[in-house]
Backbone as CSV, one residue per row, in Angstrom:
resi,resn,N_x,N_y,N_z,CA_x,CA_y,CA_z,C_x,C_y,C_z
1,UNK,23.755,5.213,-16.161,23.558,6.060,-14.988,23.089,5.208,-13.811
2,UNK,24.070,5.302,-12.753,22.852,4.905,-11.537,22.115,5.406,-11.121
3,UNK,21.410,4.066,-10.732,19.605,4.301,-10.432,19.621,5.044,-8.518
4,UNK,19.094,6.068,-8.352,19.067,6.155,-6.563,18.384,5.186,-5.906
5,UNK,18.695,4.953,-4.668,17.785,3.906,-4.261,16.531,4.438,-3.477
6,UNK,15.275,4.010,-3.888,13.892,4.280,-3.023,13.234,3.656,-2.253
7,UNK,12.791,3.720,-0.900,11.987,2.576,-0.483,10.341,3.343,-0.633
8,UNK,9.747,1.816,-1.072,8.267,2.232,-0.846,7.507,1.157,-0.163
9,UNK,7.163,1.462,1.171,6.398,1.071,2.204,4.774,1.114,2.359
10,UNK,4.284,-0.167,2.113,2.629,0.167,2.388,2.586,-0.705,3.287
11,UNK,1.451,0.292,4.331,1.074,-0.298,5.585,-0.754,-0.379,5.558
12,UNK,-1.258,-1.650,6.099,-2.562,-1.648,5.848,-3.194,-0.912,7.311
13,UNK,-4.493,-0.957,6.785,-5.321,-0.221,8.021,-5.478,-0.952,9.500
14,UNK,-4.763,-1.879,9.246,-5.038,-3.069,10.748,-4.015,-2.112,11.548
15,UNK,-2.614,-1.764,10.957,-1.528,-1.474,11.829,-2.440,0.617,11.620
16,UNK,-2.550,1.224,11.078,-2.954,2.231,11.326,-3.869,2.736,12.244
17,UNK,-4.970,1.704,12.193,-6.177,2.386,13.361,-5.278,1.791,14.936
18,UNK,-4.516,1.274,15.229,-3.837,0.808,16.316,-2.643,1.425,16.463
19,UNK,-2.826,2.409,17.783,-2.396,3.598,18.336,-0.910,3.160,18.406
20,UNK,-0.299,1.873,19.209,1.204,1.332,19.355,1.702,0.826,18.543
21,UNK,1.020,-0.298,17.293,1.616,-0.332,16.276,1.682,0.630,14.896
22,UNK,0.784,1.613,14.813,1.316,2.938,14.374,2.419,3.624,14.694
23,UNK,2.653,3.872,15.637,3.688,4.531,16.214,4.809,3.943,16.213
24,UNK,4.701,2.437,15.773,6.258,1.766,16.077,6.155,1.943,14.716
25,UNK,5.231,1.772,13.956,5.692,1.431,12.099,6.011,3.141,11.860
26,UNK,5.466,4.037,12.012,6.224,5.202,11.849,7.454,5.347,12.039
27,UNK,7.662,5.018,13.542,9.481,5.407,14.007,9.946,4.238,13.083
28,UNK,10.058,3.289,12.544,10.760,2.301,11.657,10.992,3.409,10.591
29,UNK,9.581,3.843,9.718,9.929,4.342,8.658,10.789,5.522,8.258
30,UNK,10.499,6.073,9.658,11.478,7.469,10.107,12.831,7.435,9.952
31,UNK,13.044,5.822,10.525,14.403,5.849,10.298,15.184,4.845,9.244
32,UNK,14.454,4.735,8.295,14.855,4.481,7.219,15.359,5.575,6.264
33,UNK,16.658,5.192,5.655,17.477,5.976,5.322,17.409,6.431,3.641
34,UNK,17.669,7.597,3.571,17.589,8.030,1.909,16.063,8.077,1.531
35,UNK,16.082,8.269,0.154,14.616,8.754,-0.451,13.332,7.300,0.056
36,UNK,12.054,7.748,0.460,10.956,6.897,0.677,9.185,7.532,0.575
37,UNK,8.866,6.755,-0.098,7.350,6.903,0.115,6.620,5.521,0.896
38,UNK,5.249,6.326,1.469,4.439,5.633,2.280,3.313,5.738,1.780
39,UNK,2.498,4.203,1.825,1.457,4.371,1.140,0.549,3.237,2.463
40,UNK,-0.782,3.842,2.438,-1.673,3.627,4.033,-2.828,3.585,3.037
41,UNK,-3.107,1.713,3.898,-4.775,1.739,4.013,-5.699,2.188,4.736
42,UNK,-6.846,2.093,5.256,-7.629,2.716,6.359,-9.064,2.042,6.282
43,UNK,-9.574,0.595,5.812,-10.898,0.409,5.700,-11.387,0.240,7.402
44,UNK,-10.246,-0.273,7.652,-11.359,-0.911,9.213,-11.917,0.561,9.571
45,UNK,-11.241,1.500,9.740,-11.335,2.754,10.216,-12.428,3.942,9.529
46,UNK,-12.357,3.088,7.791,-13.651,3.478,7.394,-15.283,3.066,7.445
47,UNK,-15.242,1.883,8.204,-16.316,1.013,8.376,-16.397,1.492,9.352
48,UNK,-16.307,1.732,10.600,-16.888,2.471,12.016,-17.293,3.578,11.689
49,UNK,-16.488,4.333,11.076,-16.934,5.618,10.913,-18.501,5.503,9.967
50,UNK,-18.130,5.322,8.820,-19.411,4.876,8.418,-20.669,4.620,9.112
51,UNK,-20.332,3.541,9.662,-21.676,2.658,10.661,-22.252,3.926,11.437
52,UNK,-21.047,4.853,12.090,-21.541,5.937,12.780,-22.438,6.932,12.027
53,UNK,-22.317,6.996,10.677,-23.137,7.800,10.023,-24.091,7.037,9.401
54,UNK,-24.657,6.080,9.771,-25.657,5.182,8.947,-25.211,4.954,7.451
55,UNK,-24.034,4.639,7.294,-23.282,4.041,5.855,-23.523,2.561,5.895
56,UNK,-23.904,2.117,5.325,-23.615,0.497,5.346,-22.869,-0.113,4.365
57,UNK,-21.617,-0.639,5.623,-20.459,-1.257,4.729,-20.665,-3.094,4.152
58,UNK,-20.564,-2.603,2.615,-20.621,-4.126,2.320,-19.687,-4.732,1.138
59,UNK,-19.110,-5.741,1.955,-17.811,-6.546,1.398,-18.230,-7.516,-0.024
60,UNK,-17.508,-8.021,-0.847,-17.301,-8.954,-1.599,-16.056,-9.376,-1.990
61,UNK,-15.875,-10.303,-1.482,-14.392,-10.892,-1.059,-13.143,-10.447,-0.670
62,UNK,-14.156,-10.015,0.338,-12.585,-8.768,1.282,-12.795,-7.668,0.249
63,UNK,-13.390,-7.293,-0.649,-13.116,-6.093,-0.880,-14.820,-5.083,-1.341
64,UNK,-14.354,-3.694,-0.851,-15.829,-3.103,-0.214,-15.870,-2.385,-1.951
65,UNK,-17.386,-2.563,-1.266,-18.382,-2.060,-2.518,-18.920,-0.922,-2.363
66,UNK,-18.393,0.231,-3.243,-18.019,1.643,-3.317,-19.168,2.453,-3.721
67,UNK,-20.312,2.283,-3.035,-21.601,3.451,-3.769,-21.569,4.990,-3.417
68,UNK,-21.892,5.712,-3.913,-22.154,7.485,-4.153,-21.781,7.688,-2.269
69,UNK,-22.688,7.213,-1.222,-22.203,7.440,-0.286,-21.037,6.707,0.207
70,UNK,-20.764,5.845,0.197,-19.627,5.351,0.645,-18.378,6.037,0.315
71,UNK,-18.574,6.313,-0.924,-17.831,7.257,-1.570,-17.200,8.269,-0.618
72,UNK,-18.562,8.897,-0.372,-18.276,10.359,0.287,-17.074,9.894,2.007
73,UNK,-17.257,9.051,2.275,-16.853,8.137,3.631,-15.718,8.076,3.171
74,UNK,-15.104,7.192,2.126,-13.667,7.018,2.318,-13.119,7.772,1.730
75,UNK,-13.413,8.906,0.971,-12.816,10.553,0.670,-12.520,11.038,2.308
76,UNK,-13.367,11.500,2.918,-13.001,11.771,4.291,-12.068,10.727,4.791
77,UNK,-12.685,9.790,5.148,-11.470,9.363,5.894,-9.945,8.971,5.513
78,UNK,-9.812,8.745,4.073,-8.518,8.224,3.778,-8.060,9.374,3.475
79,UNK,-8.304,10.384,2.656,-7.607,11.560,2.446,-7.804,12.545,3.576
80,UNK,-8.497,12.754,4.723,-8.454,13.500,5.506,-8.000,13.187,7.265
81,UNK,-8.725,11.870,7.619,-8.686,11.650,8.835,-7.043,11.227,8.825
82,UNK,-7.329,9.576,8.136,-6.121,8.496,8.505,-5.063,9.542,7.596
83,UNK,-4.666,9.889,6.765,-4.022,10.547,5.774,-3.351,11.355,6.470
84,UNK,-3.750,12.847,7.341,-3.346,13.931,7.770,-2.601,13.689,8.976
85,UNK,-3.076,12.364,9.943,-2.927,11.498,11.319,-1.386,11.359,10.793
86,UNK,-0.923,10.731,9.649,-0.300,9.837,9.295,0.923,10.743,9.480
87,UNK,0.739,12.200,8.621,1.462,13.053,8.347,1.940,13.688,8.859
88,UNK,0.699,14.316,10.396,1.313,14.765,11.442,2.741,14.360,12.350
89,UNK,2.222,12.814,11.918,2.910,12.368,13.021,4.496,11.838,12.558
90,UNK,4.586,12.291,11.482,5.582,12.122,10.554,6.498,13.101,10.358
91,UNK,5.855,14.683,10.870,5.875,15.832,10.876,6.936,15.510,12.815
92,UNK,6.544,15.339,13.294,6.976,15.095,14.469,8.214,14.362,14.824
93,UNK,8.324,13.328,13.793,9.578,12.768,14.229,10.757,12.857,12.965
94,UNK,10.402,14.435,12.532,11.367,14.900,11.468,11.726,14.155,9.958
95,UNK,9.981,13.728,9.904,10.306,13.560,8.250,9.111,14.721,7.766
96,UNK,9.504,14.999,6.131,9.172,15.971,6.056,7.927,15.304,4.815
97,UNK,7.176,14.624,5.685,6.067,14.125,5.245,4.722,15.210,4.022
98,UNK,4.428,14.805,3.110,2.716,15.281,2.039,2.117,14.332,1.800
99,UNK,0.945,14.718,2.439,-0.250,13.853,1.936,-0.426,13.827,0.483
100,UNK,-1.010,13.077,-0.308,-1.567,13.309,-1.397,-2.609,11.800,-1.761
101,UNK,-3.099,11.887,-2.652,-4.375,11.294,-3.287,-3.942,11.424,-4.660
102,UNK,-4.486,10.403,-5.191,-4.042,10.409,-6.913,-4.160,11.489,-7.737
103,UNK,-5.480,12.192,-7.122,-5.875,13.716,-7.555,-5.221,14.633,-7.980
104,UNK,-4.341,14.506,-6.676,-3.409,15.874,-6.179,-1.914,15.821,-7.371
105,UNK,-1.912,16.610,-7.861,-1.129,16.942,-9.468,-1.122,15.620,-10.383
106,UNK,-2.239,14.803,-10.362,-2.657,14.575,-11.124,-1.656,13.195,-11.084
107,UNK,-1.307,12.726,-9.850,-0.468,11.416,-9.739,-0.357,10.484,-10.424
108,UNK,-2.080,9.685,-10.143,-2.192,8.857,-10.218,-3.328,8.743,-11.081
109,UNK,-3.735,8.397,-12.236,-5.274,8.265,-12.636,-5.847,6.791,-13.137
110,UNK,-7.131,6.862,-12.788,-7.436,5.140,-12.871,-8.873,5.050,-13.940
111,UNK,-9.089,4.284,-14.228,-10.354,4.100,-14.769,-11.543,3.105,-13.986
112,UNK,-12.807,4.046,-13.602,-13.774,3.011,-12.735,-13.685,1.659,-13.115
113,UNK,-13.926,0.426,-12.785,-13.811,-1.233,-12.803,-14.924,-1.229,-13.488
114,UNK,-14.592,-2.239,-14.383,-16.464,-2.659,-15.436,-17.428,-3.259,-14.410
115,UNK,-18.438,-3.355,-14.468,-19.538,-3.214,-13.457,-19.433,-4.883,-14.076
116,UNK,-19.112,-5.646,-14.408,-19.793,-7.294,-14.580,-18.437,-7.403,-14.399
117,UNK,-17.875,-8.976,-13.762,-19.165,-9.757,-13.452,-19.512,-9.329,-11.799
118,UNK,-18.831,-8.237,-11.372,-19.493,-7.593,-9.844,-19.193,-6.433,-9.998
119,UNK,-20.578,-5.372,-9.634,-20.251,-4.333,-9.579,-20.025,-3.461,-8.119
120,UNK,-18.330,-3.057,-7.933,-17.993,-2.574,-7.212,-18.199,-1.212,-6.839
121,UNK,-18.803,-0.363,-8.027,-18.997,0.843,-7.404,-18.099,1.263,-8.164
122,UNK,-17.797,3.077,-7.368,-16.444,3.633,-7.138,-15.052,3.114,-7.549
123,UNK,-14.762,2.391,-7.434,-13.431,1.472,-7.599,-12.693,1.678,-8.993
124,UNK,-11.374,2.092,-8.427,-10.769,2.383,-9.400,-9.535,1.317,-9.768
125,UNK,-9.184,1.272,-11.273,-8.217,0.403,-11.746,-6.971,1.005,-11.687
126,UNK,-6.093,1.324,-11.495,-4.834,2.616,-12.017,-4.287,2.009,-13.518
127,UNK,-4.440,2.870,-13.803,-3.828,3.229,-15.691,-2.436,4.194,-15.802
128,UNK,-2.556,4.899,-14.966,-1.425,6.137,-15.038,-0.873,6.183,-13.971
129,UNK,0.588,6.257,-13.801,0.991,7.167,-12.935,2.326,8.075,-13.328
130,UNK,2.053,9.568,-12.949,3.117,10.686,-13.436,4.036,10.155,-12.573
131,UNK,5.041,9.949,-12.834,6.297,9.636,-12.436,7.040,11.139,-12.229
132,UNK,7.057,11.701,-13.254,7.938,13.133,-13.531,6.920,14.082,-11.984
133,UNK,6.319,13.767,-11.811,5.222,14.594,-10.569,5.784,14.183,-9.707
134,UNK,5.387,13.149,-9.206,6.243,12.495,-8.000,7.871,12.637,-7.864
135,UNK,9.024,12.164,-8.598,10.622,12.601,-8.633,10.628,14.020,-8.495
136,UNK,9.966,14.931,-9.191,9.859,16.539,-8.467,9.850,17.210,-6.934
137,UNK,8.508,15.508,-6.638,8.205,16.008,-4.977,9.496,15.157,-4.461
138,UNK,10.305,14.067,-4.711,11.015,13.246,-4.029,12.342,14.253,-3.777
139,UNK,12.808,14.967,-5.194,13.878,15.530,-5.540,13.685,16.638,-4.718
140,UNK,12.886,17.036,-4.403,12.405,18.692,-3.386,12.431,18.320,-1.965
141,UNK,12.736,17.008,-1.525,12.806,16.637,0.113,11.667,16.467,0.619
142,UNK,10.570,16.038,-0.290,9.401,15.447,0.063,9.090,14.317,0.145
143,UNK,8.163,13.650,1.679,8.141,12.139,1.222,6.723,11.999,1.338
144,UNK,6.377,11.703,-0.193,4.710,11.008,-0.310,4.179,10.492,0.238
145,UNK,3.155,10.654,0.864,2.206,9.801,1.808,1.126,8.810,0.926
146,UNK,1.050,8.602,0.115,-0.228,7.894,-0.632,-1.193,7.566,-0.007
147,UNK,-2.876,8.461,-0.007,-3.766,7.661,0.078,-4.784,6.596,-0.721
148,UNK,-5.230,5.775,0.127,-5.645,4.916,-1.636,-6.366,5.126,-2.291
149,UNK,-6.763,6.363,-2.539,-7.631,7.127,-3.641,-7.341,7.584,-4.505
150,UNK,-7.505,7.179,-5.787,-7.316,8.058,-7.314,-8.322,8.633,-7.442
151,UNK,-8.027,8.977,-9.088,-9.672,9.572,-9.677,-9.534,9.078,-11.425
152,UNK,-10.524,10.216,-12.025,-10.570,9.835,-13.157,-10.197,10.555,-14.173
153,UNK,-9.896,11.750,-13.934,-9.532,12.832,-14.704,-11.066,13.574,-14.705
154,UNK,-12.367,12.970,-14.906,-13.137,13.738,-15.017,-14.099,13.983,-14.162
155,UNK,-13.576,14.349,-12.993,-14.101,14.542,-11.831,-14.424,13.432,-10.795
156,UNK,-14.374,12.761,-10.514,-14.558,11.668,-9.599,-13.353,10.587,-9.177
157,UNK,-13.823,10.888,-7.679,-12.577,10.298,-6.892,-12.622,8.842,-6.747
158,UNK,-11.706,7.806,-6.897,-12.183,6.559,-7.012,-11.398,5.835,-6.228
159,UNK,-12.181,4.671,-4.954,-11.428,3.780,-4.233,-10.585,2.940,-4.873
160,UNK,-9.098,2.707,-4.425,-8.483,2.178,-4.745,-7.075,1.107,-3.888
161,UNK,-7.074,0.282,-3.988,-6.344,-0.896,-3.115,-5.061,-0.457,-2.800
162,UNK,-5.151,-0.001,-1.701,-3.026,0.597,-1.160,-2.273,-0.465,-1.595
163,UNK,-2.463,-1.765,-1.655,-0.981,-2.511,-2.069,-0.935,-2.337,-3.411
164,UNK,-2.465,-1.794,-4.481,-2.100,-1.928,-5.702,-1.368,-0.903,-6.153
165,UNK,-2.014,0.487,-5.595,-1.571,1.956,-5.156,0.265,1.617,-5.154
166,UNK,0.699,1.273,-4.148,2.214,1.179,-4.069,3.014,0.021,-4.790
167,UNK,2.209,-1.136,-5.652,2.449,-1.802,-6.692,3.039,-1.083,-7.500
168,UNK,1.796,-0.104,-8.307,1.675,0.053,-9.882,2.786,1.684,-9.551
169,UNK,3.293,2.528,-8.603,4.075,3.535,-8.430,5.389,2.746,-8.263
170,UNK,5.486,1.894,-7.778,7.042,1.067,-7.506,7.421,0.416,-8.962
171,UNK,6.772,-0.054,-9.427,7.076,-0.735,-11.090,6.921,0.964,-11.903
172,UNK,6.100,2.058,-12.116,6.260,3.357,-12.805,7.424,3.717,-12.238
173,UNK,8.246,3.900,-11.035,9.302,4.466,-10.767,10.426,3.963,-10.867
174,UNK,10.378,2.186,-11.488,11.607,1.771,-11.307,12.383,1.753,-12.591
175,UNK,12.060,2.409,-13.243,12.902,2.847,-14.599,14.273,3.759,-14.066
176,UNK,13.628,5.251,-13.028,14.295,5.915,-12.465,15.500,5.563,-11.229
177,UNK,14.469,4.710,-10.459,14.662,4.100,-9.105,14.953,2.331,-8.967
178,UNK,16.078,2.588,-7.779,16.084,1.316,-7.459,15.113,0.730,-6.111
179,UNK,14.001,0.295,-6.666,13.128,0.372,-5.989,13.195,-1.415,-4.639
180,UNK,12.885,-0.759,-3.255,12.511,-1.511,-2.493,11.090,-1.519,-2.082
181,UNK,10.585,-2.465,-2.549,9.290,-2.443,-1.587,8.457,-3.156,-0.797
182,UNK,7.963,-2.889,0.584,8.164,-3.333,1.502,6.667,-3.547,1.690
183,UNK,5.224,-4.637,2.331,4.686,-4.786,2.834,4.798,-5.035,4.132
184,UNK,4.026,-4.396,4.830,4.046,-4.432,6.029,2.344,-5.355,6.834
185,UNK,3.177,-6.333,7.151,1.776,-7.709,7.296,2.082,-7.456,9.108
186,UNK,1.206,-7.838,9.478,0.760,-8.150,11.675,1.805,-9.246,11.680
187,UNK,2.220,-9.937,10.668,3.386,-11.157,11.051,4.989,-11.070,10.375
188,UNK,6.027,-11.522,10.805,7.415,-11.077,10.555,7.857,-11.455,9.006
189,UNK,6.436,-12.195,8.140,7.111,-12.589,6.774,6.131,-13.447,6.943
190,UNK,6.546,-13.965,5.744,5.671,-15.176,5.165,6.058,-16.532,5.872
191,UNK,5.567,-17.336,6.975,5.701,-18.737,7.947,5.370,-19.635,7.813
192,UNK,5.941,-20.532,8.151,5.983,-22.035,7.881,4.719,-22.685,8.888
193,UNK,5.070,-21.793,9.962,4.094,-22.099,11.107,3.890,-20.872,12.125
194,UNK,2.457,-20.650,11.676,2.555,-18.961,12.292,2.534,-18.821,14.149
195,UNK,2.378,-20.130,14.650,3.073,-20.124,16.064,4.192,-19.997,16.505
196,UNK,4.712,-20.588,15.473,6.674,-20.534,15.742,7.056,-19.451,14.936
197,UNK,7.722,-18.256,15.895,8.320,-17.025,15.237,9.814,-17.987,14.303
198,UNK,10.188,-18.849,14.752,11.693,-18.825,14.361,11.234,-19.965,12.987
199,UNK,10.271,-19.862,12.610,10.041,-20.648,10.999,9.234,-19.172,9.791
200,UNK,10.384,-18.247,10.000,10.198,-17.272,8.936,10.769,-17.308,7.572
201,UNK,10.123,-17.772,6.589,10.845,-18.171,5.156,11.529,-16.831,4.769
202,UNK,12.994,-16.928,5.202,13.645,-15.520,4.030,13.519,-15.399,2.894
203,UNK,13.199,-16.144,2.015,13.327,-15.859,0.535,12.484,-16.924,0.130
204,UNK,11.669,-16.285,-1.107,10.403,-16.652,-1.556,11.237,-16.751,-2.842
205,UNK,10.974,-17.611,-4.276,11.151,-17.245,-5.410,10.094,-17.523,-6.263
206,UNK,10.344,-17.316,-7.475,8.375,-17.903,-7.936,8.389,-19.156,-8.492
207,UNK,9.598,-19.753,-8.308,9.787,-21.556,-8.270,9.080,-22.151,-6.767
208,UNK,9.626,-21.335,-5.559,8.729,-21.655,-4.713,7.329,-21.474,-4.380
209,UNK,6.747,-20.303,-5.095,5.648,-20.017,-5.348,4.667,-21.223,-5.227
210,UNK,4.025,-21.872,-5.934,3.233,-22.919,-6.507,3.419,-24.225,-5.369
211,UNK,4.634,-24.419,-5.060,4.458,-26.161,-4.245,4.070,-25.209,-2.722
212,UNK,4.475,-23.716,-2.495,4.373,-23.089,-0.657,2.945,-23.297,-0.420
213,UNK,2.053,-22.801,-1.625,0.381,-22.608,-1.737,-0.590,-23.751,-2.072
214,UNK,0.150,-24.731,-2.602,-0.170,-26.581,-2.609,0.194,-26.775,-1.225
215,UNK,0.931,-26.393,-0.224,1.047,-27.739,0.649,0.411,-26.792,1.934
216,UNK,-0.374,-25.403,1.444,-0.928,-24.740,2.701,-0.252,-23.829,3.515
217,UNK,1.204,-23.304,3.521,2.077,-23.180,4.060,1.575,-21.227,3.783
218,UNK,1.245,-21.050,1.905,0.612,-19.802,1.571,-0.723,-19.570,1.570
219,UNK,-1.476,-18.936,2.216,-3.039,-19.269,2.063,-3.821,-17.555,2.144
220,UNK,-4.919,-17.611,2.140,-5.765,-17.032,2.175,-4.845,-15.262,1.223
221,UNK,-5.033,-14.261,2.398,-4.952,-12.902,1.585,-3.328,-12.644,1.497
222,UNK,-2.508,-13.984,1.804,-1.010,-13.898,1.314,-1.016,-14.153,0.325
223,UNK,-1.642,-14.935,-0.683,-1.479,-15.590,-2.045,-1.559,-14.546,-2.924
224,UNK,-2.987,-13.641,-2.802,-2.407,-12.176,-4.007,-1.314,-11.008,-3.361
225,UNK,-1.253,-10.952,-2.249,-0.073,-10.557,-1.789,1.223,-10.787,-2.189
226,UNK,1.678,-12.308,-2.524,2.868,-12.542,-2.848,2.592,-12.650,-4.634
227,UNK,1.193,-12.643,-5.225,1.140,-12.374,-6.579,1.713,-10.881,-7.282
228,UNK,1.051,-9.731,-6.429,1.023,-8.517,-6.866,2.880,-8.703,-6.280
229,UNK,3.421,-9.278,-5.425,4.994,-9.203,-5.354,5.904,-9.842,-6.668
230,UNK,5.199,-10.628,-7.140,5.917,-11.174,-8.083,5.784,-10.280,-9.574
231,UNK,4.460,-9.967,-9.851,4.542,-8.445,-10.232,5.117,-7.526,-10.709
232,UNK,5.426,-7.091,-9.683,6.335,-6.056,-9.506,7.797,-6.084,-9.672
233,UNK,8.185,-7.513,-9.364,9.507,-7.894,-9.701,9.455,-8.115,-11.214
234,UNK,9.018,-8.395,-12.114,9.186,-8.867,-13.378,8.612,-7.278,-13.997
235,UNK,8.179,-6.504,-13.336,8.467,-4.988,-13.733,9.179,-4.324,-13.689
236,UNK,10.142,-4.730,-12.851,11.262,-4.192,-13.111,11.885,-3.600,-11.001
237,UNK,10.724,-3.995,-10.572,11.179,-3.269,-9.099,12.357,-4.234,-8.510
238,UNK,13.436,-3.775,-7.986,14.720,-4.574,-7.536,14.500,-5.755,-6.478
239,UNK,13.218,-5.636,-5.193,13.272,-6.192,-4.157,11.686,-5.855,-3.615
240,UNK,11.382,-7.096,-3.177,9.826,-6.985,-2.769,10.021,-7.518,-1.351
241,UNK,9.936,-7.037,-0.411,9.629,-7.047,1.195,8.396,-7.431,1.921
242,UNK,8.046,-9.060,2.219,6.757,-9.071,3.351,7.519,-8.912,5.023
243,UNK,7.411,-7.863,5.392,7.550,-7.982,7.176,6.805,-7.466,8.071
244,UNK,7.550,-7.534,9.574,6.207,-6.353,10.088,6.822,-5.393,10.752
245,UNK,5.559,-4.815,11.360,6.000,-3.706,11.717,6.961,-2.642,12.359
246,UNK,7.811,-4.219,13.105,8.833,-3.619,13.900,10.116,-3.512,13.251
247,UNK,10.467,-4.391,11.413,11.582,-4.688,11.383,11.518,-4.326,9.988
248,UNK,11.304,-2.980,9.552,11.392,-2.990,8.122,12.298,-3.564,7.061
249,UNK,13.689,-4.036,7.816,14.869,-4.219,6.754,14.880,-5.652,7.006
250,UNK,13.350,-6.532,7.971,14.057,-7.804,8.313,12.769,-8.552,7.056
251,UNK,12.398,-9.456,7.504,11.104,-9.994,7.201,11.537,-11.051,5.274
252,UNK,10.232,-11.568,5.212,10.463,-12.500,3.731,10.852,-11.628,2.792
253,UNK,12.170,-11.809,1.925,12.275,-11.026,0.633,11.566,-11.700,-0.971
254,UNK,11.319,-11.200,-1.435,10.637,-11.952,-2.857,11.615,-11.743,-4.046
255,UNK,12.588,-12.719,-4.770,12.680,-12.516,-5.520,12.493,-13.085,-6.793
256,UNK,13.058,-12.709,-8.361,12.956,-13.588,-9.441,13.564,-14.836,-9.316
C-alpha cells in the first residue's frame, strides 16, 4: 500500500514570540500542500511571562527546570497563550488548524525524567504516542498543532521538548506516513560560514556527521539537532529538513 505523504514542521519559540517571522512561518506552512502537522515551542515567551509573575526561570544546559510553579506557567502559556495565537492565526489563512497537548485524547504520554543525575522537575520523556488518535484527526481535515506538553496518564501535565515532541510523532507515524520533517532554525540550513548565505550545506549524511562537528563547521545546539535528525531517519521517517523560516521546501536535507 502506499504510504500518504505528511509534513511535520516544528518551529521554536525564537520564531514564535516574533510578530514578522511568525507570520511569514505561518503563510509558508499554509501553503504547504496535502496532509501536515505543526509542532511550537514557546520558552522565551514563557520566561517573561513568568518573571512577570515572580516565577523564577532556571536553566541547565539550555534546558529549564520544571517545579510545581513553573509548571503552572508553561501549562498557560504553551497550551493556552502561544498555542491558541498559533491557531487563530491559522484559522485565518484557511487552514483548519487544533490545538492539542499530549493530554488531549490521550496523544501523547510520557513518563517524568529520573531525578539523578539532575533533577529537572516536571519534565517529561515520551513513551507513547496514539497514532490511531492522531490519523483520525488528520483523516477528518484536521491539522495538529502540538504543544510541548504531555502528561502522565495519572494526572499531571509534563514539560516536554517540541523537537522531541515532533521527533518521537514523525518516527510513530511513519509506519502509516511518508513522513517529512522539517526544523525550522533563524538560519537557511546547516553553514559552512554563517556570514555567507551562499555556503548552505544541502545534504548532510551521517558519514558527514562526525568530520562537519570535528572541524567546527557543526557546533553548539545544531549537534543534537542534527542527532535527534538522524534519529528519526533510521526510524523509519523518509526526510529530515533543517531550514528557515521563509523556505520550507528549501534549506539542509538529512539523509541515511
Amino acid at each position: 500500500m502506499t504510504r500518504r505523504k505528511l509534513n511535520i514542521v516544528k518551529v521554536g519559540g525564537a520564531v514564535v514570540e516574533n510578530e514578522e517571522s511568525l507570520q511569514s512561518l505561518l503563510k509558508s506552512f499554509s501553503g504547504l500542500k496535502g496532509l501536515k502537522i505543526l509542532s511550537h515551542g514557546g520558552g522565551k515567551i514563557a520566561t517573561k511571562i513568568a518573571a512577570s509573575l515572580g516565577v523564577e526561570s532556571k536553566m541547565i544546559d539550555g534546558r529549564r527546570v520544571t517545579n510545581a510553579e513553573m509548571l503552572k506557567v508553561v501549562t498557560m502559556v504553551y497550551a493556552g497563550l502561544v498555542n491558541k495565537t498559533v491557531v487563530a492565526r491559522l484559522q485565518a489563512l484557511g487552514v483548519n488548524a487544533l490545538g492539542l497537548t499530549g493530554a488531549d485524547m490521550n496523544i501523547i504520554r510520557s513518563v517524568r525524567r529520573p531525578a539523578q543525575p539532575v533533577d529537572f522537575g516536571f519534565v517529561g520523556d515520551v513513551k507513547e504516542v496514539d497514532t490511531k488518535a492522531l490519523s483520525k484527526l488528520i483523516d477528518a481535515g484536521a491539522v495538529p498543532v502540538l504543544a510541548p506538553l504531555t502528561h502522565d496518564k495519572e494526572g499531571s501535565m509534563l514539560n516536554t521538548n517540541g523537537d522531541t515532541i515532533a521527533s518521537s510523532v514523525a518516527q510513530a507515524l511513519s509506519n502509516e506516513y511518508e513522513i517529512t520533517l522539517t526544523f525550522v532554525s533563524d538560519t537557511p540550513g546547516v553553514m559552512k560560514d554563517l556570514s555567507d548565505p551562499d555556503s548552505l550545506i544541502p545534504t548532510i549524511t551521517k558519514a558527514d556527521f562526525a568530520p562537519l562537528v570535528e572541524d567546527g563547521t557543526i557546533s553548539e545546539g545544531m549537534i543534537p539537532k542534527l542527532q535527534n535528525a538522524f534519529d528519526a531517519i533510521e526510524s523509519g521517517v523518509s526526510r529530515v529538513v533543517i531550514t528557515s523560516v521563509k523556505d520550507l521546501e528549501g534549506g539542509t536535507t538529512i539523509t541515511a
